[in-house]
N, C-alpha and C positions, 0 to 999 in steps of 0.2 A: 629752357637753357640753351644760350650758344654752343656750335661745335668747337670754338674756342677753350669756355669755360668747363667742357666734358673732358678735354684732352687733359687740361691743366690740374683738374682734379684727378683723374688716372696717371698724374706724372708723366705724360708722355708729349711729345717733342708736336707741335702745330704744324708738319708737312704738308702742302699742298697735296700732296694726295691723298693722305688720311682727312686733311679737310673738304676733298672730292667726294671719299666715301662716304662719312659720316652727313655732309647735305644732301646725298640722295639717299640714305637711310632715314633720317629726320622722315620722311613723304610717309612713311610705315604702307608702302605699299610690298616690304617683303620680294625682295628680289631674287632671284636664282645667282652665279658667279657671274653667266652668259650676260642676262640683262645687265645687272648691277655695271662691267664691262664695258659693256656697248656705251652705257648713259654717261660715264665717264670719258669714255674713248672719243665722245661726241664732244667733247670739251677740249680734254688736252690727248689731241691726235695721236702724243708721244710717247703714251704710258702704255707700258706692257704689263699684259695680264701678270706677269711674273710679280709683278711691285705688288698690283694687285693685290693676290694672293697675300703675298706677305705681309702687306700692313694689316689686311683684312685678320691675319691670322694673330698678331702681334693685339689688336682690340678686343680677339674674341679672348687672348690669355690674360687681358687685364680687366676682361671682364664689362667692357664697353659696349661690346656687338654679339647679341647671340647666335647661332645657329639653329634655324630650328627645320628638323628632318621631318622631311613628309614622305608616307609609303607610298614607292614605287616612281618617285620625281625627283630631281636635284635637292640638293638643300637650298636652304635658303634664308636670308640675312635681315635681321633685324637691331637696330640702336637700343640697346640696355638703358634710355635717360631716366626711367621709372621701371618700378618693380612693375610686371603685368603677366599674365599668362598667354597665350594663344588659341584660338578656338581655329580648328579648321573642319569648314566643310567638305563631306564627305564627298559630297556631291557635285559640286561645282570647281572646287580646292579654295576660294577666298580662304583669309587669313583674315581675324581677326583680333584687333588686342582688347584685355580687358583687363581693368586696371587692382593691383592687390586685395585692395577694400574690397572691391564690389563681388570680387571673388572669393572672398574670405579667407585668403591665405594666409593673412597673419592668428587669426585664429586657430587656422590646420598647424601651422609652422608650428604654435604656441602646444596644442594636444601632443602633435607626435614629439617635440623636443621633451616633453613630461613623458611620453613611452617611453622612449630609447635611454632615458637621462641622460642626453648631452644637447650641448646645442646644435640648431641645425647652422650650418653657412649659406645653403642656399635652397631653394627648390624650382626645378623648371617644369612646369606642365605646359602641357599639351593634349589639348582636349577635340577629340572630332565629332562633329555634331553631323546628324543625318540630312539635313538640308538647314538654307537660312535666307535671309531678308534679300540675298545679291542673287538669288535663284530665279 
C-alpha cells in the first residue's frame, strides 16, 4: 500500500512531511528519532525536528506508526501497514518483523479475548531473541 493510501484510510491530511516520514518508514529498517531526522533533513534541509516529532506523534495516535522501545537505546519507529510483531536481537539489537500469521497472534488474540471476556483492540509484542541470522 502507498503512503497516500495509509494516510487516507487514517483520515489524516497527505503533508509533505508525514509523507517524508512514512517513505522512510516503508524501508522497515526501524529508525531511532536521530536517524529517522537526519534521512529526512537530507531531503527537505527546512524541516525541524520540532514538526518531526509531531507528526510522528499525531500517526503513532492514529495508530499508523508504532514505537517500539528497546532496553537501554532510543526508541524507535516503525509503519503499522500490516499487523506484525518485532523480534529483537539481543545481541546485535537488528529488529525484525514478523508477520500476524506466522506469529500466531490471531489465535493468542482469539484464546485471551475468551479469558478476559472482552475483546481485545490491540496487542503489541515484542520479542528478544538471544542472537540471529544478521549476527
Amino acid at each position: 500500500m502507498d503512503c497516500l493510501e495509509l494516510l487516507k484510510e487514517k483520515k489524516l491530511k497527505a503533508t509533505p512531511q508525514r509523507l517524508s516520514i512514512l517513505n522512510i518508514l516503508l524501508k522497515h529498517e526501524h529508525p531511532n528519532i536521530d536517524e529517522l531526522y537526519e534521512q529526512i533533513k537530507a531531503k527537505n534541509p527546512t524541516i525541524s525536528l520540532a514538526t518531526v516529532y509531531k507528526n510522528l506523534n499525531t500517526m503513532i495516535e492514529e495508530g499508523l506508526v508504532i514505537e517500539i522501545a528497546v532496553a537501554n537505546k532510543k526508541t524507535r519507529y516503525d509503519i503499522y501497514e500490516y499487523e506484525h510483531i518485532h523480534l529483537i536481537c539481543k545481541n546485535c539489537g537488528h529488529i525484525y518483523d514478523l508477520n500476524k500469521e506466522k506469529a500466531f497472534l490471531k489465535e493468542y488474540e482469539q484464546m485471551l479475548a475468551k479469558e478476559v471476556k472482552s475483546k481485545i483492540n490491540e496487542i503489541k509484542v515484542v520479542t528478544y531473541l538471544e542472537n540471529c541470522s544478521n549476527c
